[in-house]
N, C-alpha and C positions, 0 to 999 in steps of 0.2 A: 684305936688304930687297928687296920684290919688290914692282915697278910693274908696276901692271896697264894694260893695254892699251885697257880700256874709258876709266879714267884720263886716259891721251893722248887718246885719240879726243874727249872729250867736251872737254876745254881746248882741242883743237885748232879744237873744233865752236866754243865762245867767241867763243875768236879769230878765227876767220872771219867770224860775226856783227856782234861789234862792228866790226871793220876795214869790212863791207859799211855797215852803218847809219852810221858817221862817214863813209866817203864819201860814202853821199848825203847825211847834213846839210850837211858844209861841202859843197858843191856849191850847196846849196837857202841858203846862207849862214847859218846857225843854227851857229856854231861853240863858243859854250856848250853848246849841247844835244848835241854832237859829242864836246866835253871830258868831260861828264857821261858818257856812254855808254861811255866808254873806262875813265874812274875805276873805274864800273861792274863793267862788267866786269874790271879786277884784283881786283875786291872779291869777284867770283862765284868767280875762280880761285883767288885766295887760301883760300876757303871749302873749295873742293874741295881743295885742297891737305893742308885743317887735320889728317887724319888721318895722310899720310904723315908733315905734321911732328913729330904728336907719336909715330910709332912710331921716326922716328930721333934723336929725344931719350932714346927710355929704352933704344936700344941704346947709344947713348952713354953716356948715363949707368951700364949695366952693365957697357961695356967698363970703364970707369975706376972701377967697383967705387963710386959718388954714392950 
C-alpha cells in the first residue's frame, strides 16, 4: 500500500487549521464553536482518509482469500 505524500501534507495542512482556529475561539471564549471545529475536522480527515481505508480492506480481504 502506498501513502501518498500529498496525503500527509494535506491532513497535516487540517490539523494545523483547526488547532489554529480552536485556539483562537477558546481564547475569544466560544469553546462550543471550538469543539465543533475540531469534530470538524476529524470528519474532513476521516473523509480523506476513506479511500486508503477502503484499499487496505480489499488487500485484506485478498490476503485471506474473503
Amino acid at each position: 500500500m502506498h501513502l501518498n505524500i500529498t496525503l500527509i501534507i494535506r491532513i497535516a495542512g487540517v490539523g494545523l487549521l483547526v488547532a489554529v482556529i480552536c485556539q483562537i475561539l477558546q481564547k475569544n471564549g466560544r469553546e462550543e464553536q471550538a469543539t465543533f471545529v475540531s469534530v470538524a475536522g476529524v470528519v474532513v480527515v476521516a473523509l480523506l482518509l476513506l479511500s486508503e481505508i477502503a484499499s487496505l480492506v480489499s488487500a485484506v480481504r485478498s490476503a485471506f482469500g474473503i
